[in-house]
N, C-alpha and C positions, 0 to 999 in steps of 0.2 A: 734372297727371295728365290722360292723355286720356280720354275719353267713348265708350265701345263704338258704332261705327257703328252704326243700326239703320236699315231700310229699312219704307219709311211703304207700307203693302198696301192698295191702293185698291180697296174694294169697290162694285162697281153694285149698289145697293137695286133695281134694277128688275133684275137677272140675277137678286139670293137669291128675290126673288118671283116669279119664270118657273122657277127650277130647285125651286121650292116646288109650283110649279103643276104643272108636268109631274111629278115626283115622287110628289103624289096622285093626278094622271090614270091614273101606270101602274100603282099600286095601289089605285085603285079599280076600273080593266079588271080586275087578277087576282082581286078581291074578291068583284064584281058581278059577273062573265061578263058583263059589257057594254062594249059597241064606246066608246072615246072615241075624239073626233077631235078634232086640235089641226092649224093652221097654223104654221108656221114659218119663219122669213124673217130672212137675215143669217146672218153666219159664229158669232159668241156664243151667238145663241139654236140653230143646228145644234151646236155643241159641247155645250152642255146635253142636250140631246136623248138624241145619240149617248154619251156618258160615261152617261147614266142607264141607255139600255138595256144599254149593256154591261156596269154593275157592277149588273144585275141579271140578268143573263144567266144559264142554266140549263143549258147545251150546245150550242149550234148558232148562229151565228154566218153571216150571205152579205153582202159586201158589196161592189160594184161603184164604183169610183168613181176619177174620173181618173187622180188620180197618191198620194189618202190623205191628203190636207194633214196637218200637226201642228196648224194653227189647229182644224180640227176634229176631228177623229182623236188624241188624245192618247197615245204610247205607252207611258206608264208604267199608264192606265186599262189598255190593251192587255196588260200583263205583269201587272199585278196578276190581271185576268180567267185570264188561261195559269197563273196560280200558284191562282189559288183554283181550278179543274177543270182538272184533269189531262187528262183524257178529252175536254176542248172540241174539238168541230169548228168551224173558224174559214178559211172562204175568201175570198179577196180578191181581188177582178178589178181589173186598171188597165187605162187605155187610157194612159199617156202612158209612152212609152220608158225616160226617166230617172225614174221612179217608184221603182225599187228604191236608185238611189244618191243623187237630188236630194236637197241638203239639208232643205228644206221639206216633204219626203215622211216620214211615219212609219214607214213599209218603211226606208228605210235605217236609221233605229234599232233597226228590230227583225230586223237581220241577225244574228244566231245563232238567235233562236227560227224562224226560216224557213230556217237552215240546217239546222235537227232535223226540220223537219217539222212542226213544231204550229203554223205556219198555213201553209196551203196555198195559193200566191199564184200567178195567171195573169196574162198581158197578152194584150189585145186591142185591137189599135190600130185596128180596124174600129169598135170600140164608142166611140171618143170623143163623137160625138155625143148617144149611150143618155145616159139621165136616172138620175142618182146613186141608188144604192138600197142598203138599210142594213135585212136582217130577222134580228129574234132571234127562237131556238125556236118560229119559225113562228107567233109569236101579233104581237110589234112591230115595226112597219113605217115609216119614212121611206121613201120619196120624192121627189126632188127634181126642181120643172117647169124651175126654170132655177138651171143651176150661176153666174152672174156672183152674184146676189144670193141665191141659196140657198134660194127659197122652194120649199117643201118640203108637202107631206100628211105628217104622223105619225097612225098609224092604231093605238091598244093594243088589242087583248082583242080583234079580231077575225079567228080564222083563218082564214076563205074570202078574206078582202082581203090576209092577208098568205105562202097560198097562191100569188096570182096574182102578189104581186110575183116569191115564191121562181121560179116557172116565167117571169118575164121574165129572171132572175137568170141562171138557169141555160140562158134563151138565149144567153148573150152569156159565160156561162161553160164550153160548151159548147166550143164550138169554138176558145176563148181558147189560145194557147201555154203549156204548164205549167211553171212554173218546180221542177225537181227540189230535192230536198233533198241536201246535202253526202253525199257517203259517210265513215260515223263511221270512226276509225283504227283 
């Protein structure tokens, strides 16, 4: 009698205690009305980040960033956020060409939600240099000084700092090429 395969799920004790951490940070900014600030550095501790503010997301959604990675950008957090609010406003700026089809890009899995329209995705290949940036409903903010190693500012609970991101955002999404959505049949 064979033995059912089972696959051994290696957990980092230091990721559950940084997605512990950032998890109280952005409920204690909602809590308090007060500003936390967290650094963040490397591709895992940016994934945490970004999956928290997104499955705590309220409507509004700006993010700038080369090509989307899937290492950071998860798209099934992405589809869950489109199914729990209907109504999300969700823009995505790339600078890198093959963003929409590159394997490693989260845009390419999430070609039919960008084919309806619920998220609203530009390129702007002037902007590759612009520094990665990630704001939800205008209260949480990443960041990013340098895209090789990902160190980042994450900024919760305070909306005049994560104002100034949205108005860097919407520099560079300004003038960004629009990507249309399909015409339904």
């Amino acid at each position: 009698m064979s033995q059912p395969i089972t696959r051994a799920v290696v957990v980092n004790p230091e990721l559950v205690e940084y997605r512990a951490l950032v998890a109280r940070m952005m409920q204690e900014a909602l809590r308090d009305r007060q500003r936390r600030v967290l650094l963040n550095k490397g591709t895992d501790h940016a994934k945490v980040v970004i999956d928290n503010m997104l499955e705590n997301a309220r409507g509004d959604v700006s993010v700038f960033a080369r090509k989307l990675t899937i290492s950071v950008f998860d798209p099934q957090v992405i589809r869950t956020l489109l199914e729990r609010l209907p109504s999300a406003n969700v823009r995505v700026v790339v600078s890198e060409a093959d963003a929409l089809s590159a394997p490693d890009s989260a845009l390419s899995q999430l070609g039919d939600v960008i084919a309806t329209g619920r998220i609203k995705v530009a390129t702007n290949l002037a902007a590759h240099e612009s520094n990665n940036v990630c704001v939800v409903d205008k209260l949480f903010t990443r960041l990013e000084k340098n895209p090789v190693t990902r160190e980042a500012t994450v900024v919760f609970g305070d909306p005049d700092y994560a104002q100034s991101a949205l108005n860097y955002f919407e520099r560079i999404w300004t003038p960004a090429t629009k990507h249309q959505p399909e015409p339904r049949a």
